[in-house]
C-alpha positions as CSV (number, residue, x, y, z in Angstrom):
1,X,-17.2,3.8,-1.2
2,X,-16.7,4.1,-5.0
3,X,-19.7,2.0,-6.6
4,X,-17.7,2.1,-10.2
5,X,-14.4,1.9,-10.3
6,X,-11.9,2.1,-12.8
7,X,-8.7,1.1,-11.5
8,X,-8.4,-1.1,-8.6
9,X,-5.0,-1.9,-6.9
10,X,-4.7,-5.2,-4.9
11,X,-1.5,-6.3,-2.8
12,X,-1.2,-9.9,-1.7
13,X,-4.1,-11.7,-2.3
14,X,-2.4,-14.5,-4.1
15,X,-5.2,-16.8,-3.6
16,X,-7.0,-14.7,-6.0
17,X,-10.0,-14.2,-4.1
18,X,-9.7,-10.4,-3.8
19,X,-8.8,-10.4,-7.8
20,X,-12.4,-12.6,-8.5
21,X,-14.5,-10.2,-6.7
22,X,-12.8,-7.5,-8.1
23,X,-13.2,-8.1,-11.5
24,X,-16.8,-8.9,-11.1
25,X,-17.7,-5.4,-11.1
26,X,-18.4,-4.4,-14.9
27,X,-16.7,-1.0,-14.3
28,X,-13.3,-1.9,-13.8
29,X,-10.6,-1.5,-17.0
30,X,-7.6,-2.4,-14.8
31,X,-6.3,-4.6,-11.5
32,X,-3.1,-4.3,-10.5
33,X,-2.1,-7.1,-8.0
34,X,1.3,-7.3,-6.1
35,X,2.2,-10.4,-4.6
36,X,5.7,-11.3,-3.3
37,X,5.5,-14.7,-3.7
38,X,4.6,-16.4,-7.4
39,X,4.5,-19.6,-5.7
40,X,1.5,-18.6,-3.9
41,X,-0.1,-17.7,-7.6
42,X,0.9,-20.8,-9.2
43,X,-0.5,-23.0,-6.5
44,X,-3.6,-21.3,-6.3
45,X,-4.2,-22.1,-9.9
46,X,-3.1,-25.7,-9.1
47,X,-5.1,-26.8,-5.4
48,X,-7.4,-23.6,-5.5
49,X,-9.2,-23.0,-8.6
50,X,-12.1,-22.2,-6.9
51,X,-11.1,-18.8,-5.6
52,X,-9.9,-17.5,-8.6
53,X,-12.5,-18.8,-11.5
54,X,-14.0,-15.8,-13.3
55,X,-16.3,-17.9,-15.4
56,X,-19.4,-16.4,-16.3
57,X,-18.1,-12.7,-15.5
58,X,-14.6,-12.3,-17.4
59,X,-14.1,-9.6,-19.6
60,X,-12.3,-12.2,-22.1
61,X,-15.3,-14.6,-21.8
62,X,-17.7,-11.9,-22.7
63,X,-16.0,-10.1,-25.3
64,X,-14.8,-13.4,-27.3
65,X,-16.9,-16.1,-25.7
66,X,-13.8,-18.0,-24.4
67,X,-13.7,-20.8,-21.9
68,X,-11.4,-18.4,-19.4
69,X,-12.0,-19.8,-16.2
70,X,-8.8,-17.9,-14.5
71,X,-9.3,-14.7,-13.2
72,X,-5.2,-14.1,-13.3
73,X,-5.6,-15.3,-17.4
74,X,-8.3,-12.0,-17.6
75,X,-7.5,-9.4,-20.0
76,X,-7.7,-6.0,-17.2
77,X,-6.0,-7.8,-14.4
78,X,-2.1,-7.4,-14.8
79,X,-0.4,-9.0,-12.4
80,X,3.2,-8.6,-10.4
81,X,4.8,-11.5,-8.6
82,X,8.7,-11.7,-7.3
């Protein structure tokens, strides 16, 4: 296993639970994350913002001392939906 990764690729995981853990690791400049189905993203943010809040641990947060709560809203993660 790679203790400090750079680059991370994540496909599904539109909950965003993958993407929090993920980005919880200092290390890491960029997520990718491929999910077929936007409407899976957009109701996570809605009825599950519990498995995607980065606060305390996003890279915006820390840099700027923003209120970014989102983990999909964090600068490294870019994200692909259909």
């Amino acid at each position: 296993a790679k203790h400090e990764p750079k680059r991370v690729l994540i496909v599904g995981g539109g909950e965003g639970g993958t993407l929090r853990e993920t980005l919880k690791y200092k290390s890491v400049e960029t997520t990718t994350m491929v999910d077929l189905d936007k409407g899976v993203v957009d109701a996570s943010r809605q009825y599950l913002p519990s498995y995607n809040n980065c606060t305390g641990f996003s890279a915006a947060q820390q840099q700027q001392g923003s209120e970014l709560q989102n983990c999909f809203d964090d600068p490294r993660t870019e994200l692909y939906t259909e």
